[in-house]
Short mmCIF file of the C-alpha atoms (twelve columns), coordinates in Angstrom:
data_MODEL
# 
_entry.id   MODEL 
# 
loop_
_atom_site.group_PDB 
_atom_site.id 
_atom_site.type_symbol 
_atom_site.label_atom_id 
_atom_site.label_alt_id 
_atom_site.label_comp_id 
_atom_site.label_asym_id 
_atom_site.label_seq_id 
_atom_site.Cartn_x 
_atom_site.Cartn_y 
_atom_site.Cartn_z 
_atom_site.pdbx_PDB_model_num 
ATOM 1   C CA . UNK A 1   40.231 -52.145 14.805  1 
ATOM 2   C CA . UNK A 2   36.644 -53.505 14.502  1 
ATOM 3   C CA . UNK A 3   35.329 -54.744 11.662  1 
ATOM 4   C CA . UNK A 4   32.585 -52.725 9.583   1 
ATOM 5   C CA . UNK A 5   29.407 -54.857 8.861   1 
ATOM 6   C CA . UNK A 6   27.357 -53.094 5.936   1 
ATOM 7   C CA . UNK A 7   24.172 -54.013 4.688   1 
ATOM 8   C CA . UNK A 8   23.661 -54.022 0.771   1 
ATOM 9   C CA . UNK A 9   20.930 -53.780 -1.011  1 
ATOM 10  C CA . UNK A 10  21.946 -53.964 -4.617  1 
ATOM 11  C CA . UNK A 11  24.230 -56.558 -6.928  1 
ATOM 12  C CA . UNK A 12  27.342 -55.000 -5.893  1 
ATOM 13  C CA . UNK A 13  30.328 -56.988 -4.569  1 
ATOM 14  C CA . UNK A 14  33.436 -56.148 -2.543  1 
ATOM 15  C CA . UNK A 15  31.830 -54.828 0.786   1 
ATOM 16  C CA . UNK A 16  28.953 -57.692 0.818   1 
ATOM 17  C CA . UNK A 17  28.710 -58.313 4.633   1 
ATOM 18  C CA . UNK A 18  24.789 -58.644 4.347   1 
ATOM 19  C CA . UNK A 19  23.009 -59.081 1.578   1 
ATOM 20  C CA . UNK A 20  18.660 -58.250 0.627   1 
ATOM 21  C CA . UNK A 21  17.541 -58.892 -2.830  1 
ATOM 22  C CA . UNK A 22  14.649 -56.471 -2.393  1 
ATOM 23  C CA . UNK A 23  12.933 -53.909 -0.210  1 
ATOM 24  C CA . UNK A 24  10.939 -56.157 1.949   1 
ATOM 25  C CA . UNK A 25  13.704 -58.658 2.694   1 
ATOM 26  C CA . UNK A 26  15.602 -55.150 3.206   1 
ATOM 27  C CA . UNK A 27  14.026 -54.285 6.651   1 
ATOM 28  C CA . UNK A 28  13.906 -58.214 7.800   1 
ATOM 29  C CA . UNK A 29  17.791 -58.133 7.712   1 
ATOM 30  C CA . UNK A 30  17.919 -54.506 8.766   1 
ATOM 31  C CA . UNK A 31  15.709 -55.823 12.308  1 
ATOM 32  C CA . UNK A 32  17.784 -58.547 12.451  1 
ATOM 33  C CA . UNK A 33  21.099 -57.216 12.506  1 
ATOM 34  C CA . UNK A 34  20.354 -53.689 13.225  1 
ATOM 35  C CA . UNK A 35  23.080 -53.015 16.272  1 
ATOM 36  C CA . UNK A 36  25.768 -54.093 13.808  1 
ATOM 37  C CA . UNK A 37  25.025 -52.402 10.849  1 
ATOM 38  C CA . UNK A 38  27.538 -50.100 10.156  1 
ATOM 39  C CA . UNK A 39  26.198 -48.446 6.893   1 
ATOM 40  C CA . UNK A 40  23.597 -49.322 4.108   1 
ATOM 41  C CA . UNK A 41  24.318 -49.124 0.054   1 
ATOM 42  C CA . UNK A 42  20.455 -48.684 -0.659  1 
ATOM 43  C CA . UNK A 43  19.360 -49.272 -4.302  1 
ATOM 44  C CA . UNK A 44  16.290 -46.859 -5.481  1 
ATOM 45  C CA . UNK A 45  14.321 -49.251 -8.116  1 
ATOM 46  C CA . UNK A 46  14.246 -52.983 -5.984  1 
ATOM 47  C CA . UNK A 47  11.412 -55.496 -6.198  1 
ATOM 48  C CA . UNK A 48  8.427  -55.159 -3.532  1 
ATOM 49  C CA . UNK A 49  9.256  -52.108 -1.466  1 
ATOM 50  C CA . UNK A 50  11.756 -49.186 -3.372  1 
ATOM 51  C CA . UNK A 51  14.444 -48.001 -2.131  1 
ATOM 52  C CA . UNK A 52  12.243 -44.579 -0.618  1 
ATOM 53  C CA . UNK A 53  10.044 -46.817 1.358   1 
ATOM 54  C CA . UNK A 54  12.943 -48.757 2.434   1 
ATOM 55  C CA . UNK A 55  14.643 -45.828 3.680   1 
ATOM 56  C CA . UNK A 56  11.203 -44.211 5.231   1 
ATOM 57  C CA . UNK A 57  10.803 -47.443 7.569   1 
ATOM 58  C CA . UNK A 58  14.564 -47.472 8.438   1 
ATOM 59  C CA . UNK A 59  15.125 -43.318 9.617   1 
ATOM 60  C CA . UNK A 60  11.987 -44.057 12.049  1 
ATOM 61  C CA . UNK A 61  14.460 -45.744 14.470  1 
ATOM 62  C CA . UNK A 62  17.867 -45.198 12.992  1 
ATOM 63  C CA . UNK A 63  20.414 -42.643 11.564  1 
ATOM 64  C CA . UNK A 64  22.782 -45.221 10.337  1 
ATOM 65  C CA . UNK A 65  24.380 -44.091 7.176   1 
ATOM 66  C CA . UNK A 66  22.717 -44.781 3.865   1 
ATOM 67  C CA . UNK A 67  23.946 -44.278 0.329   1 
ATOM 68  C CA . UNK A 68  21.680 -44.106 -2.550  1 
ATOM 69  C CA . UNK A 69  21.987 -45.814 -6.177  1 
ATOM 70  C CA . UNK A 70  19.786 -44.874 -8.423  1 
ATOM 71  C CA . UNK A 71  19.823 -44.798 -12.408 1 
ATOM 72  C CA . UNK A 72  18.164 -41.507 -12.805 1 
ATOM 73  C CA . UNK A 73  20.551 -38.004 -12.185 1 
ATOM 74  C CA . UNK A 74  17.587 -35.564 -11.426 1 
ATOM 75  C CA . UNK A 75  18.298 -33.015 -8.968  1 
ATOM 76  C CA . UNK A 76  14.914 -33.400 -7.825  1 
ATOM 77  C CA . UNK A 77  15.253 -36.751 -7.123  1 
ATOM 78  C CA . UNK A 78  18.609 -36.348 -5.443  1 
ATOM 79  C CA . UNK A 79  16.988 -33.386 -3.201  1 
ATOM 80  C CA . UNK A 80  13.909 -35.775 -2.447  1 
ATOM 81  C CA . UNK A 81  16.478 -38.193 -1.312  1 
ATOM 82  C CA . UNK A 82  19.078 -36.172 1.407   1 
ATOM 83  C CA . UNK A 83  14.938 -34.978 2.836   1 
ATOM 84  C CA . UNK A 84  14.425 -37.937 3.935   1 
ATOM 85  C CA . UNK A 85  18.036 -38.761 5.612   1 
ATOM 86  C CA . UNK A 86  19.829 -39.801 2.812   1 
ATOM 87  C CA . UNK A 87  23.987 -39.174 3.391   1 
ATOM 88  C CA . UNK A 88  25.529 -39.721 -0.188  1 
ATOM 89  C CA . UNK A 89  23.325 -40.080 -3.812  1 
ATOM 90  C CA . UNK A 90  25.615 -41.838 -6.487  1 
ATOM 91  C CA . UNK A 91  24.112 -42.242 -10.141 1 
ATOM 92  C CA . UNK A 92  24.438 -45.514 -12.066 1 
ATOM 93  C CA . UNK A 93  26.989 -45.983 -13.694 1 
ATOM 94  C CA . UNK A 94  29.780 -45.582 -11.770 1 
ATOM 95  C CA . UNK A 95  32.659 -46.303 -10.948 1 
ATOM 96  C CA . UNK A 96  33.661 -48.521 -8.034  1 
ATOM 97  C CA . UNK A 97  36.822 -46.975 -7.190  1 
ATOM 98  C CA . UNK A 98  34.429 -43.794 -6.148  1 
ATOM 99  C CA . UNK A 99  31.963 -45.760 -4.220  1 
ATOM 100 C CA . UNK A 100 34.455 -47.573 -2.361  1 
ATOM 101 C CA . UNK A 101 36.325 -43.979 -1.460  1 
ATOM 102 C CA . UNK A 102 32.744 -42.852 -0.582  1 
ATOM 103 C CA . UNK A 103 32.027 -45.898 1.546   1 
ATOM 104 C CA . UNK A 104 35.534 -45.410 3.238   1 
ATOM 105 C CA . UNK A 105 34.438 -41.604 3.768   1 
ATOM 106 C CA . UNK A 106 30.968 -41.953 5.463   1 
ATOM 107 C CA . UNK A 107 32.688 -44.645 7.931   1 
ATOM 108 C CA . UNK A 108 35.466 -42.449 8.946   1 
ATOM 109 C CA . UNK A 109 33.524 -39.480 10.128  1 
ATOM 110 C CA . UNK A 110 30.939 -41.512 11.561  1 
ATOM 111 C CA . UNK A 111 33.313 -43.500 13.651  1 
ATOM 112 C CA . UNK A 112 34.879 -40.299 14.645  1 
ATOM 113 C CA . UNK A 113 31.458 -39.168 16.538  1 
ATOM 114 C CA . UNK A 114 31.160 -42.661 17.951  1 
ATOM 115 C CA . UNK A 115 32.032 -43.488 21.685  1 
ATOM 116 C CA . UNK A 116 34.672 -46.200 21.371  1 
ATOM 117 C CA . UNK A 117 33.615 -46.937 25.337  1 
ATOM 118 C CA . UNK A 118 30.713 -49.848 25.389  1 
ATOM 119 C CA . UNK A 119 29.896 -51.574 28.550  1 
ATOM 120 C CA . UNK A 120 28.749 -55.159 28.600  1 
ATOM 121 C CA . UNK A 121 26.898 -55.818 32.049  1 
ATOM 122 C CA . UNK A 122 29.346 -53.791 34.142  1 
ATOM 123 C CA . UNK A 123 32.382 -54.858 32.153  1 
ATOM 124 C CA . UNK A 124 33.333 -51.247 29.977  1 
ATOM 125 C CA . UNK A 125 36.146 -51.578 27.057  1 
ATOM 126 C CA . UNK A 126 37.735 -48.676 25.859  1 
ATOM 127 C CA . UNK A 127 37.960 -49.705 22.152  1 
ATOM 128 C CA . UNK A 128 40.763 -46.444 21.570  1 
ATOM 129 C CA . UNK A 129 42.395 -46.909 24.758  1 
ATOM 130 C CA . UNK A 130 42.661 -50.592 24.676  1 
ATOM 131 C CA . UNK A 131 41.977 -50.941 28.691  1 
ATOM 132 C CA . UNK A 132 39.128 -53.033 30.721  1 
ATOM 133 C CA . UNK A 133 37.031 -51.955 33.861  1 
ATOM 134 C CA . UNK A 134 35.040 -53.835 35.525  1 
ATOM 135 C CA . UNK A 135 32.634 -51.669 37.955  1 
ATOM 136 C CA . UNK A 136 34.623 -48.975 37.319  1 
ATOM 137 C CA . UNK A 137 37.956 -50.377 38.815  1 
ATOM 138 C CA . UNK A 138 40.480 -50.614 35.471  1 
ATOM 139 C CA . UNK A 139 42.266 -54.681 35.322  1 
ATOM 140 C CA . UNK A 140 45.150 -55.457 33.902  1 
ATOM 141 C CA . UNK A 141 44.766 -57.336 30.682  1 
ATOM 142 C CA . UNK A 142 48.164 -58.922 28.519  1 
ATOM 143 C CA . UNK A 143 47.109 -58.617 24.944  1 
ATOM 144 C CA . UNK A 144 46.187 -61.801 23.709  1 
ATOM 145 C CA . UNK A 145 44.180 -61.452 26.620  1 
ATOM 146 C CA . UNK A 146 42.638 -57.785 25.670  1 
ATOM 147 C CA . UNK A 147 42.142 -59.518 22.392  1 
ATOM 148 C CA . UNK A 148 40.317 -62.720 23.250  1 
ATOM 149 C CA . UNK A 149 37.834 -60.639 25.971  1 
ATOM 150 C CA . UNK A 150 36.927 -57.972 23.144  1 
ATOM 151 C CA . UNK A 151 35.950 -60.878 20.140  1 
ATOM 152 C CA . UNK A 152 34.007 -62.497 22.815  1 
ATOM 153 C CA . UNK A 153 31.828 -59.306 23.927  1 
ATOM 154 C CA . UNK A 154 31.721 -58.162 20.250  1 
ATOM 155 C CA . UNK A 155 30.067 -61.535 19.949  1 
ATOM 156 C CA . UNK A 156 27.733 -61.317 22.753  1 
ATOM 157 C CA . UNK A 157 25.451 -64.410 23.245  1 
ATOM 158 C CA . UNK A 158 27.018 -65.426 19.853  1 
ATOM 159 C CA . UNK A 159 28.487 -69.610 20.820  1 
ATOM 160 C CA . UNK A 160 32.041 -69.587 19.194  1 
ATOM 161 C CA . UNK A 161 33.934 -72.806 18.731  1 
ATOM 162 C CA . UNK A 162 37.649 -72.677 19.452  1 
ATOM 163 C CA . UNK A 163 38.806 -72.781 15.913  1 
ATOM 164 C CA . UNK A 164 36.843 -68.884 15.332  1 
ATOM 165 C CA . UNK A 165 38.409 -68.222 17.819  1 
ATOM 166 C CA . UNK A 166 41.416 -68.902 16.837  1 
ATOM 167 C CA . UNK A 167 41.183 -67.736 13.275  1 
ATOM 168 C CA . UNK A 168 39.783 -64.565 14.289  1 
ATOM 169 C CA . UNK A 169 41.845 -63.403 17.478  1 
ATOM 170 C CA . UNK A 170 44.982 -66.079 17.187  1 
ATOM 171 C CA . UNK A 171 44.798 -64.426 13.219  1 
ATOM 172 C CA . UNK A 172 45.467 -68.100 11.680  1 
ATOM 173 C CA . UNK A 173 48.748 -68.094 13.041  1 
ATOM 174 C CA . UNK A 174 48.670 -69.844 15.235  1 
ATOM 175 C CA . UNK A 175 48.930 -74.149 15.091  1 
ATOM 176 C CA . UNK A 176 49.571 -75.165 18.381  1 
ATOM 177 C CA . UNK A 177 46.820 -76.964 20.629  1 
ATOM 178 C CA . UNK A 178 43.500 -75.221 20.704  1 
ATOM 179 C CA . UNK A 179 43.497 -75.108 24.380  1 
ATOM 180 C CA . UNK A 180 45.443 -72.538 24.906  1 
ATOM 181 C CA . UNK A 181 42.368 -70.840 24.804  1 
ATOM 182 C CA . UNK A 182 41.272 -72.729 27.914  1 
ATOM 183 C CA . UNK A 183 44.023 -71.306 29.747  1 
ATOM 184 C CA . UNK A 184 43.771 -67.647 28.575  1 
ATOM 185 C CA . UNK A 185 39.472 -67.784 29.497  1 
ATOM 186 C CA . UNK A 186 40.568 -69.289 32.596  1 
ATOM 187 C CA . UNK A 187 43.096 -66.157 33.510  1 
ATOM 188 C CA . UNK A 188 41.066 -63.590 32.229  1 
ATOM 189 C CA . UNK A 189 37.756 -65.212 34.430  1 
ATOM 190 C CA . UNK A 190 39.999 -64.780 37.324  1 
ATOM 191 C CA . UNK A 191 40.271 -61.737 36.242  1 
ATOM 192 C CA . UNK A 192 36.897 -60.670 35.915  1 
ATOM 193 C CA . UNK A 193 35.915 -61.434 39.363  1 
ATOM 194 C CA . UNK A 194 32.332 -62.243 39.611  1 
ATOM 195 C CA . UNK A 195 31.957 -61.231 36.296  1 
ATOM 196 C CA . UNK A 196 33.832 -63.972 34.799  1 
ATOM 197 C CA . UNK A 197 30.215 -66.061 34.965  1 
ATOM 198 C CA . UNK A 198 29.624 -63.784 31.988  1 
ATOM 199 C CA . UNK A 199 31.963 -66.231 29.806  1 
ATOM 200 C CA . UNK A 200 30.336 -69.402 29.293  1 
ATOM 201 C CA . UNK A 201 31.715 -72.746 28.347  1 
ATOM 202 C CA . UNK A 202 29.464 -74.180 25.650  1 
ATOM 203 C CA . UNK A 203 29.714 -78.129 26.158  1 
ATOM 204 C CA . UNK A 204 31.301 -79.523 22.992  1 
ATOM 205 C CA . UNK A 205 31.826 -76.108 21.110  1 
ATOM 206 C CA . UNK A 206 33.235 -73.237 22.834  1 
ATOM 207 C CA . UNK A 207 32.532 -70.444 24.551  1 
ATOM 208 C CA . UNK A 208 29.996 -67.866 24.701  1 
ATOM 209 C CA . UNK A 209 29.474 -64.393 26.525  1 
ATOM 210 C CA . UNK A 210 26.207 -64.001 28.020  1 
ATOM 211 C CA . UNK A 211 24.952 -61.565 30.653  1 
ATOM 212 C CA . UNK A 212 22.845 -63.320 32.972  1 
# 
């Protein structure tokens, strides 16, 4: 299952992926990172730019989900907020058993409407059905395999050294020699066909996926 990448803006812990210490700083990591922004915990009252304007700038190109703190329970305010895209208002305090379930809530319907198929330069993974095409033709993947190809386009044009990898698809359990890696990019470039230029070997690091 992939991992959910949120972007915070508030003092809360716990789901800190991203973090913006006020309005303006906000929208810099918003542009940065917007493709893997999964959701936004948006504080009203922040230094700069508030949470409104914050929220204006983001719904002109994106409906990612956004929950609203704010210390004031006005219904107003609350009605102001969902008008200008807001998905879930929570007053201050409270308590962070309910904002996690809330969190967890707004990610599970919106990852129901997603298409789990994303294609990378003619290479399409099927995130529900585990399975690789390439140009349309399905290839036949072992899992490790499956595994290794799927952190690498998650990562595109993102150099990983061979102990991410490891940690990350390997799941730190693994302590024999790191190049066993080697071998599995070498299988699954064979794989690829002409696609396999797509994985690069990054001199002294790693490995990198990079349509070119």
């Amino acid at each position: 299952m992939e991992q959910n990448v949120i972007l915070i803006v508030d003092d809360k812990e716990d789901y800190t992926v991203l973090e913006a210490e006020d309005g303006e700083k906000a929208l810099e990591v918003f542009e940065e990172n917007e493709q893997k922004i999964n959701l936004i915990l948006l504080d009203v009252m922040m230094p700069k730019l508030d949470g409104w304007s914050v929220l204006r700038q983001i719904r002109q190109k994106s409906k990612v989900p956004v929950i609203m703190l704010t210390a004031r329970a006005e219904e107003q305010d609350e009605l102001f907020g969902f008008e200008l895209g807001v998905d879930e208002y929570i007053t201050k305090p409270f308590s962070p058993k309910l904002l996690v379930a809330r969190i967890k809530a707004i990610l599970n319907r919106t990852e129901k409407k997603e298409n789990t198929t994303k294609n990378y330069g003619g290479i399409e993974i099927d995130a529900d059905g585990r399975t690789v095409s390439v140009d349309g033709k399905q290839i036949d993947l072992s899992l490790r395999e499956y595994e290794l190809l799927k952190y690498l386009l998650e990562n595109e044009n993102v150099a990983l050294s061979r102990e991410k990898i490891l940690n990350n698809v390997w799941n730190y359990d693994y302590y024999g020699d790191s190049r066993t890696i080697d071998s599995h990019i070498k299988k699954i470039r064979h794989k690829l066909g002409k696609k396999g230029k797509y994985i690069k070997t990054m001199r002294g690091v790693g490995y990198k996926f990079e349509v070119a």
